[in-house]
C-alpha positions in Angstrom: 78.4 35.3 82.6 81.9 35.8 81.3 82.7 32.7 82.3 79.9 30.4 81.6 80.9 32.2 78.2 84.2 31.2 78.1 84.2 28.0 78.9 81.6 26.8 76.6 83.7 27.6 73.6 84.8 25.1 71.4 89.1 24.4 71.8 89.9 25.6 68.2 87.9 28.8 69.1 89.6 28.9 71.6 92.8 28.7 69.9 91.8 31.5 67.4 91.2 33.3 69.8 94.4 33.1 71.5 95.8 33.7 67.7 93.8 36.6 67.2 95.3 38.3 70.2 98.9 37.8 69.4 98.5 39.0 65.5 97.0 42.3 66.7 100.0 42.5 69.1 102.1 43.5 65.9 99.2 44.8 64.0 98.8 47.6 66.6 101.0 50.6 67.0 101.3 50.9 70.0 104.4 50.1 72.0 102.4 49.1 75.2 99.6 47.3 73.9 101.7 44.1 74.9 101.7 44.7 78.3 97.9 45.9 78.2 97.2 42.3 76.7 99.1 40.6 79.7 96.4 42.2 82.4 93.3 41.4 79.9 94.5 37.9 79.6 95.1 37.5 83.4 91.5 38.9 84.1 89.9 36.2 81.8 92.6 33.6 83.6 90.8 35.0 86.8 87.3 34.0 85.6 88.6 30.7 85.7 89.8 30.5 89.0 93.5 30.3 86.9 94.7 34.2 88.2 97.8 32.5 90.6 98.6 30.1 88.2 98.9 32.7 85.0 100.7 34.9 86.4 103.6 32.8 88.1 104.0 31.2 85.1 104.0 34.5 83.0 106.3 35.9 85.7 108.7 33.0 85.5 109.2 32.8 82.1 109.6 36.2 81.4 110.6 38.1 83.9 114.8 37.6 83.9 114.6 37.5 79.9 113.2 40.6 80.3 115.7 42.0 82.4 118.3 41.1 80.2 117.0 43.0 77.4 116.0 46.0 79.0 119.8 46.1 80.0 121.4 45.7 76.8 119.0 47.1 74.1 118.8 50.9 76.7 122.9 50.4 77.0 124.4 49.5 73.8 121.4 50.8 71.5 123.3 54.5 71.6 121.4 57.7 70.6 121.5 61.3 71.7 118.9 61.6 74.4 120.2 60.0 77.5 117.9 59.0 80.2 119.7 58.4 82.7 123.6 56.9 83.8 123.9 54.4 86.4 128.1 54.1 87.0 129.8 53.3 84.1 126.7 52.0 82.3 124.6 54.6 80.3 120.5 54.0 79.4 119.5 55.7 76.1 116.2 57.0 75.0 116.3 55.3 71.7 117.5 51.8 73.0 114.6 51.9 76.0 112.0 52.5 73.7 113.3 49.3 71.3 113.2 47.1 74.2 109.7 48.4 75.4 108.8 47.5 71.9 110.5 44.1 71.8 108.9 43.0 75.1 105.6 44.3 74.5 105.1 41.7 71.5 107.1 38.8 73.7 104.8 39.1 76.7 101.9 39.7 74.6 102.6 36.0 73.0 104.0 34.6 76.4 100.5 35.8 77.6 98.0 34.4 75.2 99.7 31.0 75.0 99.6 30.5 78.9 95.9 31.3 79.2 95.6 29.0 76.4 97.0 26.1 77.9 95.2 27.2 81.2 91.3 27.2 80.0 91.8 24.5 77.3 92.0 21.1 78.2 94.5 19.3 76.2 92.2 16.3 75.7 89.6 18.1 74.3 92.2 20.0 71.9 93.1 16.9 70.9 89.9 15.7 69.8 89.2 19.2 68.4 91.9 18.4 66.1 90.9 14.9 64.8 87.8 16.1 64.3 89.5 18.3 61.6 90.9 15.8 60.2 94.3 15.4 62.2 96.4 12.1 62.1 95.0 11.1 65.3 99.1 9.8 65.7 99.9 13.0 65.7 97.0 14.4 68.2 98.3 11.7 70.5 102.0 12.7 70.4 100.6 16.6 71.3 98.3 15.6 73.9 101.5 13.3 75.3 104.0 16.5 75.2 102.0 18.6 77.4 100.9 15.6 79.5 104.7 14.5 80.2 106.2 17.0 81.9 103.0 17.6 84.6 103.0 13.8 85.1 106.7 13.7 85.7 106.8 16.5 88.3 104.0 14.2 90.2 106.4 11.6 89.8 109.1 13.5 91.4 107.3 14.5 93.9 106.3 10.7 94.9 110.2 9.7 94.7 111.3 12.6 96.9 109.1 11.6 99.3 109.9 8.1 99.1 113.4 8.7 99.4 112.9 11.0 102.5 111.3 8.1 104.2 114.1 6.1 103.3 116.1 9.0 105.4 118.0 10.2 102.4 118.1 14.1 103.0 117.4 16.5 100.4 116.5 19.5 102.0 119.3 22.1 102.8 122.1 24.3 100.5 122.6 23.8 96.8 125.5 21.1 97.7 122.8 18.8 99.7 120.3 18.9 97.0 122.5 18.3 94.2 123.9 15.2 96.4 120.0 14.4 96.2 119.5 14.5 92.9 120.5 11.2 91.7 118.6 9.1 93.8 115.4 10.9 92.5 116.9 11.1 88.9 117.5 7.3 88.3 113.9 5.9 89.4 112.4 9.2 87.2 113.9 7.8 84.4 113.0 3.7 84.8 109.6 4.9 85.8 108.7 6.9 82.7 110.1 4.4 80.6 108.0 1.8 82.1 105.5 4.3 81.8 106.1 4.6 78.2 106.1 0.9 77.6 102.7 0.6 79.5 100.8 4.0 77.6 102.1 1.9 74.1 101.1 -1.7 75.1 97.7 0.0 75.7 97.1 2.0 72.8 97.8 -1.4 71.1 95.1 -3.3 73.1 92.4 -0.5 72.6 93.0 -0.8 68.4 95.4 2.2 68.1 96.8 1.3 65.4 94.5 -0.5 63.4 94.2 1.7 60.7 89.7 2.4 60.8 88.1 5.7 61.5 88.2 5.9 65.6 84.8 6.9 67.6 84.9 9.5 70.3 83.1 8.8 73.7 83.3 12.1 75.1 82.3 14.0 71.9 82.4 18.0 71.6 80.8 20.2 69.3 80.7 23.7 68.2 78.0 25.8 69.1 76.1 29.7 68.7 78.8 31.1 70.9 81.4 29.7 69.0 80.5 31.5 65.8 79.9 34.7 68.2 83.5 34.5 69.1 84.6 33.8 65.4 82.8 37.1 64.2 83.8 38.9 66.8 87.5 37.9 66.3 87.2 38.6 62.2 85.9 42.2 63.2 88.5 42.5 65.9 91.1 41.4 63.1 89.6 44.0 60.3 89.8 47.1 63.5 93.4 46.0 63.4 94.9 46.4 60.2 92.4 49.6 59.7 94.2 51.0 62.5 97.7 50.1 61.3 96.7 51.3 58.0 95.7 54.6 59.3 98.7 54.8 61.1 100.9 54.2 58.3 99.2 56.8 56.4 99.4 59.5 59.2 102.8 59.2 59.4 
């Protein structure tokens, strides 16, 4: 049900959506909440069969960054209740609790944008956004920035295993595939400018350019859901800042 829900919605609900939960990361005082977002976004990632693929990429981009400021935010953020003192280094109360705070927002963006890119397709965004009026230049050159890198790690792929058939090794300790790397870097290059050349000469031949209002063969539209979603996001929006205001007062 969740789901069928889900994936029904139009793209730019979908982006409000994933808006929604990143301004109530910093409307919400509550230190955690960030990392309470992360699990609720990786349970609506599951619906869509996308669990694996959120949380690796969740994990990759944010785990050492993490790290990093756990370490110096509890260490040099000095205060007068110690934690705890590992060797020479010393974790302070005052300096954990600032990067708990820090991180909670960063994964809590980190988190809404992944699932956004993972239940969205970016041809449909891109539509969604000429439909509102968009330079449909500029739509392409969006839908063309998330396509590239995707479409060059296939075309890695197809090198390296060219270039294994060739016998060219590239498997084995960081010297090996850094000797390997420039055989599969030169064809990358040539073959996305060719690729580049081609996607232009195309866009030419199919009117691009021409300058008249462009007609859509796979058309989307908005429908009850959608302005479900939106009211429920306003009212989500309106708990929010109640809360914070509330909050403020209390203090």
């Amino acid at each position: 049900m969740i789901k069928k829900f889900l994936e029904g919605l139009y793209p730019l609900t979908k982006l409000y959506f994933a808006i929604s939960l990143i301004i109530s990361a910093f409307l919400i005082p509550n230190d955690f909440y960030g990392y309470v977002l992360v699990i609720v976004c990786g349970i609506l990632a599951s619906f869509y069969g996308k669990g694996s693929a959120y949380f690796k990429r969740v994990f990759i981009s944010l785990f050492l960054l993490t790290l990093v400021i756990f370490a110096a935010q509890s260490t040099l953020f000095a205060s007068n209740e110690i934690v705890a003192k590992i060797g020479i280094f010393t974790i302070y109360k005052a300096g954990l609790l600032k990067a708990v705070k820090i991180t909670s927002k960063l994964w809590a963006i980190v988190a809404s944008v992944t699932l956004l890119t993972l239940i969205t397709s970016i041809k449909d965004f891109t539509v969604a956004l000429e439909k509102k009026g968009i330079n449909p230049k500029f739509a392409f050159i969006l839908l063309l920035t998330f396509q590239i890198i995707p479409e060059m790690g296939k075309q890695a792929g197809v090198i390296l295993d060219s270039q294994r058939s060739r016998g060219v090794e590239t498997e084995g300790n960081i010297f090996v595939r850094t000797r390997a790397l420039l055989p599969v870097f030169v064809p990358l290059v040539l073959s996305s400018i060719l690729n580049t050349e081609e996607r232009a000469i195309t866009l030419e031949a199919r009117g691009f350019s021409i300058g008249e209002k462009r007609t859509i063969l796979n058309d989307i539209k908005e429908t009850k859901n959608d302005k479900i979603m939106k009211i429920m996001l306003a009212i989500f929006i309106v708990l929010c800042i109640v809360w914070r205001v509330v909050w403020v007062i209390s203090k």
